[in-house]
One Martini backbone bead per residue (centre of mass of N, CA, C, O) as a GRO file, in nm:
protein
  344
    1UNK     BB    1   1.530  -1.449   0.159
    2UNK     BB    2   1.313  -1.334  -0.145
    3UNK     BB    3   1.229  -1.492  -0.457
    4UNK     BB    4   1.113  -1.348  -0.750
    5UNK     BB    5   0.855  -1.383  -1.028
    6UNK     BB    6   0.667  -1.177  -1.266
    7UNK     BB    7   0.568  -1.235  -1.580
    8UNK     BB    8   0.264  -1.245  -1.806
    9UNK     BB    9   0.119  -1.509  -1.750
   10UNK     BB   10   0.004  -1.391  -1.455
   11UNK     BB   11  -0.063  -1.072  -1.554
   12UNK     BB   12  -0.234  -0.987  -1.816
   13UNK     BB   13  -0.534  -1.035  -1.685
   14UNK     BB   14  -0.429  -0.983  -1.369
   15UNK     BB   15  -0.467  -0.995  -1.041
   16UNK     BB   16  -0.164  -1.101  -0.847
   17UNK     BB   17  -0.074  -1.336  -0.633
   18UNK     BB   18   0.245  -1.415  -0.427
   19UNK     BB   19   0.351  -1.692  -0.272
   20UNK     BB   20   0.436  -1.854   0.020
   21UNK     BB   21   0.526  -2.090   0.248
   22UNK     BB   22   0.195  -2.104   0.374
   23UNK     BB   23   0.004  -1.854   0.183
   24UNK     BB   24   0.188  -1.613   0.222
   25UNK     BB   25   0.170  -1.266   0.096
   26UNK     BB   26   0.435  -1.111  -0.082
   27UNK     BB   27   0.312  -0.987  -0.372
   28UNK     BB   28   0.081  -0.759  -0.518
   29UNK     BB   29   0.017  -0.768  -0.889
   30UNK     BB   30  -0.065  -0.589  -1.136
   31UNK     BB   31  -0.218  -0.574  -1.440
   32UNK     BB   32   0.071  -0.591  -1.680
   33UNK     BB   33   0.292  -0.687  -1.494
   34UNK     BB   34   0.691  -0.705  -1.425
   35UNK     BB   35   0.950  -0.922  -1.280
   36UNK     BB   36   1.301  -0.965  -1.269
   37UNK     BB   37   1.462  -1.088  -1.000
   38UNK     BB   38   1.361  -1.062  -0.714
   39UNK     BB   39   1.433  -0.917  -0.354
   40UNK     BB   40   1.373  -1.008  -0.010
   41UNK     BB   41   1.525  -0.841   0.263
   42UNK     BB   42   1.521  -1.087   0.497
   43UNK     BB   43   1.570  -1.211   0.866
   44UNK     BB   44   1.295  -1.356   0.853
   45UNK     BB   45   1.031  -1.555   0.943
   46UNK     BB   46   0.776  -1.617   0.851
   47UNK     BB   47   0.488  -1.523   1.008
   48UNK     BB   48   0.231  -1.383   1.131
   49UNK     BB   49   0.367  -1.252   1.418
   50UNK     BB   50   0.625  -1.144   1.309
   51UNK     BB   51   0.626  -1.022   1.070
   52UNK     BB   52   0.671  -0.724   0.791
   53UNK     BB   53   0.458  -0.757   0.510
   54UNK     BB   54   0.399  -0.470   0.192
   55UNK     BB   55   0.334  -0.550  -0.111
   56UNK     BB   56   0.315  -0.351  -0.407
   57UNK     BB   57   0.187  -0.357  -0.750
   58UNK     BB   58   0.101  -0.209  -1.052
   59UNK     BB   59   0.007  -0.132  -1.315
   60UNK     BB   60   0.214  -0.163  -1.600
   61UNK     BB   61   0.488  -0.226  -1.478
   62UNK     BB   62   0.876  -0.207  -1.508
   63UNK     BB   63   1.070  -0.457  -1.382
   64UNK     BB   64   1.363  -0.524  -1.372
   65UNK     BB   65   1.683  -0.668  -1.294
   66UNK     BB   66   1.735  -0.695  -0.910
   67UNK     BB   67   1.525  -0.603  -0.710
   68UNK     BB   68   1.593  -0.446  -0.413
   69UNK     BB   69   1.429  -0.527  -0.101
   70UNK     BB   70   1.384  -0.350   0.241
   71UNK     BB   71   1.253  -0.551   0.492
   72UNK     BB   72   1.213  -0.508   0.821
   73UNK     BB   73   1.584  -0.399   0.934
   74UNK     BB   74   1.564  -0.259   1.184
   75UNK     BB   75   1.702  -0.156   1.449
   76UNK     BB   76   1.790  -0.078   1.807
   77UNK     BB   77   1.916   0.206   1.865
   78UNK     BB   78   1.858   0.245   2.184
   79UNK     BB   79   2.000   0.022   2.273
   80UNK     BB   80   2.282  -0.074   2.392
   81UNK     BB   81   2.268  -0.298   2.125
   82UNK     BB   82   2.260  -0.365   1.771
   83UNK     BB   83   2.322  -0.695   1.786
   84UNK     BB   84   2.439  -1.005   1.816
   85UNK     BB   85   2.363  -1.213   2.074
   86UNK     BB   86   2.354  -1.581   2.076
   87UNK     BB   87   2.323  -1.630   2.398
   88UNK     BB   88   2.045  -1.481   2.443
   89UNK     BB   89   1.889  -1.696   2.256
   90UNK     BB   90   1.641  -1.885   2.380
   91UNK     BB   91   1.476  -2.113   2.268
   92UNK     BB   92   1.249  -2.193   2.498
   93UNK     BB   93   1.146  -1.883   2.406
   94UNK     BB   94   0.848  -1.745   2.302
   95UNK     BB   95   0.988  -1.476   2.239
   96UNK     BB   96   1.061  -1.331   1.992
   97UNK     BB   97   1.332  -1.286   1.831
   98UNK     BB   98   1.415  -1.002   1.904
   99UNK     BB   99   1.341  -1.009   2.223
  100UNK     BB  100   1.555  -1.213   2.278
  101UNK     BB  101   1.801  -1.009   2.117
  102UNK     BB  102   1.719  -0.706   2.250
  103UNK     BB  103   1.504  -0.642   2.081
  104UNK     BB  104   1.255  -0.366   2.083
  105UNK     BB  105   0.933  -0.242   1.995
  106UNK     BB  106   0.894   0.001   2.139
  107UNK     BB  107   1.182   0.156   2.011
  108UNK     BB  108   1.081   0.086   1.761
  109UNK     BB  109   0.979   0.103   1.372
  110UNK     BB  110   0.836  -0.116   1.181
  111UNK     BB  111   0.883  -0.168   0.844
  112UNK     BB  112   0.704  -0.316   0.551
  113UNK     BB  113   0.634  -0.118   0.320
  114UNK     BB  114   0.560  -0.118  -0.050
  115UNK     BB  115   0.489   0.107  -0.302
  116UNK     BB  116   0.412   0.071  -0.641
  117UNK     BB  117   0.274   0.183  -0.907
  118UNK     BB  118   0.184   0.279  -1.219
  119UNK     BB  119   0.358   0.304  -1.486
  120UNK     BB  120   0.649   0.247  -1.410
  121UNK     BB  121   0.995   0.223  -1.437
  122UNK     BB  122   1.233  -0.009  -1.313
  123UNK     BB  123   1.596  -0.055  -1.311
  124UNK     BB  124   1.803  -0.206  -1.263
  125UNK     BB  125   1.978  -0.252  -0.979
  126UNK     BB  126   1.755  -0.162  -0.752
  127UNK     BB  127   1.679   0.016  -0.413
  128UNK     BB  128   1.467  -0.028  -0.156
  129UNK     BB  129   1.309   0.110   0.128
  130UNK     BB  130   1.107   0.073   0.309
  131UNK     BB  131   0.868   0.274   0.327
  132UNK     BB  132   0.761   0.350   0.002
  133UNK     BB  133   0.614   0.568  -0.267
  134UNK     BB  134   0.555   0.504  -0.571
  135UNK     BB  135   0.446   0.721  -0.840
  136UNK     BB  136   0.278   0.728  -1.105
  137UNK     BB  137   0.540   0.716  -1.368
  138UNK     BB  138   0.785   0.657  -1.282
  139UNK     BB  139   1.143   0.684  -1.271
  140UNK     BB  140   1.409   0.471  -1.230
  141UNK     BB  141   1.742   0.420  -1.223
  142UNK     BB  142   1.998   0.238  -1.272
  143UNK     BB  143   2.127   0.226  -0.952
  144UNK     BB  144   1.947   0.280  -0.740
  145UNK     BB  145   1.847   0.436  -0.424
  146UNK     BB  146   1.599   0.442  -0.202
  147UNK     BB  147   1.430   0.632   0.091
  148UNK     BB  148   1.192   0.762  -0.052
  149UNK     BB  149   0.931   0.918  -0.193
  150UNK     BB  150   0.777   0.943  -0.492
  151UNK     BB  151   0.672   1.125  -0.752
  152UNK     BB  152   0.473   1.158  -1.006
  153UNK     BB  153   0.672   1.184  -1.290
  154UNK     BB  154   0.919   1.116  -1.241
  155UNK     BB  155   1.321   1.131  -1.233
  156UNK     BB  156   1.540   0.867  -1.066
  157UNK     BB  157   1.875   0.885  -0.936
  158UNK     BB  158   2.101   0.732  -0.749
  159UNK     BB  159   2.322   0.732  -0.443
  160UNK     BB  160   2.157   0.874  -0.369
  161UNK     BB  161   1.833   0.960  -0.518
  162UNK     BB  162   1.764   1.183  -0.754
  163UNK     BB  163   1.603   1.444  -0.935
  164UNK     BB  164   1.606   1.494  -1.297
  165UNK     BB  165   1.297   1.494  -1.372
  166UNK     BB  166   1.048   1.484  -1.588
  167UNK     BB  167   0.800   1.387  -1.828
  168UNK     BB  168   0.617   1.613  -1.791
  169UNK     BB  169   0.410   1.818  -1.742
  170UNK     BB  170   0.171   1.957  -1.496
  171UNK     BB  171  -0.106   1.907  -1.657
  172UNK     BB  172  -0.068   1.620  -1.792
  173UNK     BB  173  -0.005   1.466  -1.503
  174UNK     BB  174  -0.309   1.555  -1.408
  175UNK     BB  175  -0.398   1.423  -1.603
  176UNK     BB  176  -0.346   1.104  -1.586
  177UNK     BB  177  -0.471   1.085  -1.325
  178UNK     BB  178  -0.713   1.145  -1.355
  179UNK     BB  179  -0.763   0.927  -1.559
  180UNK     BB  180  -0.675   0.644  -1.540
  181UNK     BB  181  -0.595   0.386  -1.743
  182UNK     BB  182  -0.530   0.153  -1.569
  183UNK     BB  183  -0.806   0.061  -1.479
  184UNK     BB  184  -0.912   0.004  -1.719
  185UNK     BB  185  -1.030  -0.214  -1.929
  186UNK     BB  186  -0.941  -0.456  -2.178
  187UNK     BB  187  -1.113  -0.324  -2.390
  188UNK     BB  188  -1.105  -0.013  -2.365
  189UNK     BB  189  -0.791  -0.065  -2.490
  190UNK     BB  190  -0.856  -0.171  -2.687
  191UNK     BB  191  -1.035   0.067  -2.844
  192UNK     BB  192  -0.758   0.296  -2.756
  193UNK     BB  193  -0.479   0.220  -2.920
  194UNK     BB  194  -0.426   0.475  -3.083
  195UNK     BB  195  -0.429   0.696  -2.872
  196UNK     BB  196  -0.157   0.523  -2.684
  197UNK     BB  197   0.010   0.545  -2.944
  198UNK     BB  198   0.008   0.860  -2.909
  199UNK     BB  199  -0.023   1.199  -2.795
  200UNK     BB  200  -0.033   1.275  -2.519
  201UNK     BB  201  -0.201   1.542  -2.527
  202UNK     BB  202  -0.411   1.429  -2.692
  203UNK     BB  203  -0.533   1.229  -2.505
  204UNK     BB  204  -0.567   1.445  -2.229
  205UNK     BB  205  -0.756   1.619  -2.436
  206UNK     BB  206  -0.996   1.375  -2.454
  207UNK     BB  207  -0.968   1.213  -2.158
  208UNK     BB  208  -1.033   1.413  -1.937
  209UNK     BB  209  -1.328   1.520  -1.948
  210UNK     BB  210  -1.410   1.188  -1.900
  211UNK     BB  211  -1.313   1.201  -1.579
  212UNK     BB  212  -1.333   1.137  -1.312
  213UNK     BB  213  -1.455   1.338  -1.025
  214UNK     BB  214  -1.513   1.301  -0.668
  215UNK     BB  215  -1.435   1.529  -0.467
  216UNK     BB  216  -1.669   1.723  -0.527
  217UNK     BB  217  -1.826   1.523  -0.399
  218UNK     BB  218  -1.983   1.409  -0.190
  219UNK     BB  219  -1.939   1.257   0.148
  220UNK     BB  220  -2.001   0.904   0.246
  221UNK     BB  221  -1.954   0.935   0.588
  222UNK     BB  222  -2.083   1.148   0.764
  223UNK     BB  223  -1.893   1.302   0.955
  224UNK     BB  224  -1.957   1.512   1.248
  225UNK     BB  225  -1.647   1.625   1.173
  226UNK     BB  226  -1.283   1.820   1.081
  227UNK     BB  227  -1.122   1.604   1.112
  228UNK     BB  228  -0.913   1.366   1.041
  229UNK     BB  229  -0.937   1.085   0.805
  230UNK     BB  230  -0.950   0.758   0.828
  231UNK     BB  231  -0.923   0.444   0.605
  232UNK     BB  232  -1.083   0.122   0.664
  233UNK     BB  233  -1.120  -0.224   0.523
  234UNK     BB  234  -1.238  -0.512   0.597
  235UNK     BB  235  -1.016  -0.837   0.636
  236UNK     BB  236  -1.164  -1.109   0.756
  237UNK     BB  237  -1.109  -1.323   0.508
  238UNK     BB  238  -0.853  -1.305   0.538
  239UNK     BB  239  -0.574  -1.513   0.617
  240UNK     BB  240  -0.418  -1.186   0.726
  241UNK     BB  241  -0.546  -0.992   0.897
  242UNK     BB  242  -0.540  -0.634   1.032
  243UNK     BB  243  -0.781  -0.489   1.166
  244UNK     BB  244  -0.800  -0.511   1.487
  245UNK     BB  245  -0.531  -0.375   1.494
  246UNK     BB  246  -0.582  -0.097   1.363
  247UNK     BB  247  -0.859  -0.011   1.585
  248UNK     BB  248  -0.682  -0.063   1.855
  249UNK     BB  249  -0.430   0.131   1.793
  250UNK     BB  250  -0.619   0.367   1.739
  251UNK     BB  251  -0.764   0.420   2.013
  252UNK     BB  252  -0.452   0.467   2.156
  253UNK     BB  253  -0.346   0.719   1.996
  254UNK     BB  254  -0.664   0.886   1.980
  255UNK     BB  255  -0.786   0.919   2.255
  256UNK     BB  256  -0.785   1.219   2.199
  257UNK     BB  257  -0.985   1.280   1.944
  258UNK     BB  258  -0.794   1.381   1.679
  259UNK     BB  259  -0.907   1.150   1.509
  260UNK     BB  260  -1.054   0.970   1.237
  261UNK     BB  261  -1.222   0.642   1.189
  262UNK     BB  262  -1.379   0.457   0.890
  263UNK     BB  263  -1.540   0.162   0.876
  264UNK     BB  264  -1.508  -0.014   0.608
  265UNK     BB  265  -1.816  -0.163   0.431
  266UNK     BB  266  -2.075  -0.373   0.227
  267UNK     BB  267  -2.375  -0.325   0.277
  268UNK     BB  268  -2.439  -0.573   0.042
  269UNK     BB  269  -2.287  -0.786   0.193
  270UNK     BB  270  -2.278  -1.031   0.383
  271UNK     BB  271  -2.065  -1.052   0.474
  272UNK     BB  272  -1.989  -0.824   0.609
  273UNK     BB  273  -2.217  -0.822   0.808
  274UNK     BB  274  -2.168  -1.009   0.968
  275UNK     BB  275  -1.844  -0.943   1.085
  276UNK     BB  276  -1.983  -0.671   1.219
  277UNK     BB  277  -2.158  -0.823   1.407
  278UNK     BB  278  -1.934  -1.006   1.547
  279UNK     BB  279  -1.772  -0.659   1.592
  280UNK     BB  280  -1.927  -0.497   1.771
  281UNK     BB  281  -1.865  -0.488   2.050
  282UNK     BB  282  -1.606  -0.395   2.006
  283UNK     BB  283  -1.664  -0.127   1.852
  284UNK     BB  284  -1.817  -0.038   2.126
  285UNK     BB  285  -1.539  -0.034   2.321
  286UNK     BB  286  -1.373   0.174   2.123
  287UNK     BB  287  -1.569   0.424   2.091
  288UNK     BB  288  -1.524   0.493   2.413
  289UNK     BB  289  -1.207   0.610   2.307
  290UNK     BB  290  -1.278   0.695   1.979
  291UNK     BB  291  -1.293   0.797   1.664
  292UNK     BB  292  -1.527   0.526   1.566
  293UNK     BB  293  -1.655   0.471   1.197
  294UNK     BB  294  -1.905   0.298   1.067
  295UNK     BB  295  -1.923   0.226   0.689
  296UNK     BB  296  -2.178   0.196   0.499
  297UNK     BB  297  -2.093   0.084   0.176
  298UNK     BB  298  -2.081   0.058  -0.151
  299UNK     BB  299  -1.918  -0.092  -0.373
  300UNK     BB  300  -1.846   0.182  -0.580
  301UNK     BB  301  -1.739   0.417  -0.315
  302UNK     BB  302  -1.418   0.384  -0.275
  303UNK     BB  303  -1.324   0.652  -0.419
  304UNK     BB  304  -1.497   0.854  -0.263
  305UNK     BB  305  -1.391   0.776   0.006
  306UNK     BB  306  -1.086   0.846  -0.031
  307UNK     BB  307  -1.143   1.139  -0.174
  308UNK     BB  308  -1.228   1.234   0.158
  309UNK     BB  309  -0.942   1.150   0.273
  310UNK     BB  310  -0.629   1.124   0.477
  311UNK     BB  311  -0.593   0.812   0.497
  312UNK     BB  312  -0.495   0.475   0.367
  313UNK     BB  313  -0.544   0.162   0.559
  314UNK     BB  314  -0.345  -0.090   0.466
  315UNK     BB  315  -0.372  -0.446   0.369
  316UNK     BB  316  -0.413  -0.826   0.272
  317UNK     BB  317  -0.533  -0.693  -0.044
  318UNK     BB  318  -0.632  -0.733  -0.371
  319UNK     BB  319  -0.850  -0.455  -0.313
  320UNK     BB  320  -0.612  -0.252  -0.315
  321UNK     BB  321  -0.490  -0.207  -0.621
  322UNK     BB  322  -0.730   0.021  -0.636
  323UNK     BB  323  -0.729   0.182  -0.395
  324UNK     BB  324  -0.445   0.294  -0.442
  325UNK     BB  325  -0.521   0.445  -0.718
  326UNK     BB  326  -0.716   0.596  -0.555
  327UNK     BB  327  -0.480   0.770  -0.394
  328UNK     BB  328  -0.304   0.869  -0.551
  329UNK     BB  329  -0.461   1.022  -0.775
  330UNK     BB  330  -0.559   1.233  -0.528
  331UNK     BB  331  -0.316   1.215  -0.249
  332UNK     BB  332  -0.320   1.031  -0.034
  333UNK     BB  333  -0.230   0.884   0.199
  334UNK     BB  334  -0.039   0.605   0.324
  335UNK     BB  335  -0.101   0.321   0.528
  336UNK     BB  336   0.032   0.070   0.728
  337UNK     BB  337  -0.107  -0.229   0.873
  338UNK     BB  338   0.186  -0.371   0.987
  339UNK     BB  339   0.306  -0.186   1.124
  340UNK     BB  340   0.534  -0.074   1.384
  341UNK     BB  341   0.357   0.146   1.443
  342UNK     BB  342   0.106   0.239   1.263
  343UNK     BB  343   0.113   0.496   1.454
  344UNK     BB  344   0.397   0.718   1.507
   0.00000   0.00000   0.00000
């Protein structure tokens, strides 16, 4: 079990990483957010190889004390039993922790992925359980518990929660998704703070015609096919890279070629190109079994990307923070890269 706070001492200015002990980062919190005594219930200990921990939480948003994360807590239950057998588990023997106490990962799914969106607001002692993501605006009541998916700017509460109403109207919802405020620098927040603190039709109607809006435009992956396409971008910088295991389970999911993946990197940048260079050979074993296809592209050229794709497959990476909220905005599937596995 692992508790934080974070702040705005921490995020006011920036979007902000907290780790845990020995630099694994616990969750990734957008620029202008806080929470107060936060629990991440899991029963295993960090480690790269055994953990299953994605969590993220975007701007502005705003959680109450004592929210409860549970992450990767599924038994097998599949097998014949599904407690602790503590005679099973030989310290001695090198397999993990499950499958020493005969939990076996092939039989069941790992989940570990939780994303709260951007000016989310979510009340006392609310429970999550992993793989959910909260939509933009949404309103969580106090002592909520969370199971599935969260619509943007809607309001739910209860035991199971269900939805008691939306905040705004449906073109209202669009346009602010569309707007996306929270990208703003804080210099254009501040330069807007009338308008922000004024009525939101009257906001919606001055600044949704100046919102881009990249959909209509070209496609800049220019895969040769109109199957499915999910998009990753290379993060072997990260002290806890998931990119390889991504592309190799891509490989074994979809050798039947139904779907494409997108090798995305920043063609100006050295450090990709370097690393590109370094797995191409890799990459050029497994595209011989499955539709991965390396894609250059400009550092600015995110949304288009992302707003071209059917499914945004998330890493251990802070520049994920932007890029959730462009899969937000447009309605993207999120796809958690280190579930188990990551495509069921």
């Amino acid at each position: 079990m692992i508790r934080f706070n974070a702040d705005f001492k921490e995020t006011r200015y920036k979007d902000t990483v907290i780790n845990f002990d020995g630099g694994f980062p616990i969750v990734y919190i957008g620029r202008g957010s806080y929470a107060e005594n936060t629990c991440i219930h899991t029963y295993f200990e960090i480690s790269n190889d055994e953990h299953v921990h994605l969590l993220y939480i975007g701007r502005y948003t705003s959680i109450a004390d004592n929210l409860k994360i549970y992450c990767d807590m599924n038994h097998d239950h599949r097998s014949v039993y599904m407690g602790v057998i503590c005679d099973y588990a030989d310290s001695s023997e090198t397999a993990s922790f499950r499958e020493r106490l005969g939990q076996t990962d092939k039989r069941m799914h790992r989940k570990g992925m939780t994303v709260i969106g951007n000016d989310v607001w979510i009340g006392s002692n609310v429970t999550l359980i992993s793989d959910v993501v909260i939509g933009n605006g949404a309103v969580i009541g106090a002592e909520s518990v969370i199971t599935h998916d969260i619509p943007p700017y809607t309001i739910w509460r209860g035991n199971p929660a269900v939805c008691v109403g939306t905040r705004f109207s449906e073109d209202i919802i669009n346009g602010l998704q569309k707007i996306s405020w929270w990208d703003f620098s804080l210099d254009r927040l501040k330069e807007i703070e009338s308008d922000m603190k004024g009525d939101v039709g009257d906001f919606v109607s001055k600044y949704e015609p100046l919102a881009a809006d990249l959909s209509a435009g070209g496609n800049p992956l220019e895969i040769p096919n109109d199957l499915k396409t999910m998009v990753t971008f290379i993060d072997m910088e990260s002290p806890y890279p998931v990119f390889c295991d991504v592309i190799e389970q891509f490989s074994n999911k979809y050798c039947d070629r139904s779907a494409n993946l997108a090798v995305c990197y920043y063609k100006d940048s050295e450090n990709d190109l370097m690393t590109m260079d370094a797995i191409s050979d890799l990459i050029d074993e497994l595209r011989g079994k499955a539709n991965i296809y390396p894609a250059g592209i400009g550092s600015g050229d995110d949304e288009q990307v992302i707003c071209h794709s059917n499914g945004l497959i998330l890493g251990r990476d802070i520049k994920n923070i932007q890029r959730i909220s462009f899969a937000l905005k447009y309605g993207i599937k999120l796809i958690s890269g280190v579930n188990r596995p990551i495509y069921p």
